[in-house]
C-alpha positions, 0 to 999 in steps of 0.5 A: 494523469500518469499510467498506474503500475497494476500488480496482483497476487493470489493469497490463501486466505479469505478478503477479511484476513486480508483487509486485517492485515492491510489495515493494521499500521501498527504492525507495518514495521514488523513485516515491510521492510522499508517501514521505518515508522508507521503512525495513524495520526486520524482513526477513522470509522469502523477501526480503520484509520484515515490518516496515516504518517509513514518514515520509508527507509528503501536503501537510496529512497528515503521518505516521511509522507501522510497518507488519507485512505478511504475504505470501501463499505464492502471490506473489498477495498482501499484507497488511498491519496498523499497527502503530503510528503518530502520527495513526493509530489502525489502518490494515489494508490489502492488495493481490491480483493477479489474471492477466489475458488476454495476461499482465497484471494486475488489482490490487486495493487495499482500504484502511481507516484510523482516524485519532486525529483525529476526521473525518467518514466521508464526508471520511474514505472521500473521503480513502481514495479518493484514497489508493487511487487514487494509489497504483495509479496510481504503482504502475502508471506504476513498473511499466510505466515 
């Protein structure tokens, strides 16, 4: 399996906030950038949806792709798996939430995709660097905005 890109960052707000945030897709296109669309396609137990269909508008990538998610029973985790996708041929991604001292949180983004397209793996783990960085920042200025 290809290496992960693994990011963290810290979120003054408690795992729960956090979690909310994530899992509300509906809401995705009012704060990452990139989400063009963002549609549960499969609701799943507890609120939290288990299929997910994503229009991507990132300058040059363009993309529509499914993802299956699976959530940890604890509230401190989510996974997810492509399902299918246009320039994507796998994307596994998750992120873990971490107390902190005082009542914040640590969220750890890892992110792995294989595209269809040939790329280079420097370029390609530079490509997920950005990925994983700008979504931890949005996800941060979401939940602490």
């Amino acid at each position: 399996m290809p290496e992960r890109t693994k990011r963290s960052i810290s979120i003054e707000a408690p795992p729960a906030r956090v979690m909310d945030v994530i899992a509300d897709f509906d809401a995705y296109p009012a704060w990452v950038a990139a989400a063009k669309s963002v549609e549960v396609m499969e609701p799943g137990q507890g609120g939290r949806a288990d299929r997910v269909r994503f229009v991507l508008d990132a300058g040059m990538v363009k993309d529509t792709y499914v993802l299956r998610y699976d959530w940890a029973p604890d509230g401190k985790s989510v996974s997810w798996e492509l399902e299918s996708g246009e320039i994507q041929k796998s994307q596994f991604g998750s992120y873990v939430l971490e107390d902190e001292p005082g009542g914040g949180t640590t969220v750890t983004y890892e992110l792995t995709v294989d595209l269809t397209i040939p790329m280079i793996g420097l370029f390609k783990r530079k490509a997920e660097k950005a990925i994983t960085d700008t979504a931890l920042k949005e996800l941060k200025k979401r939940v602490e905005g």
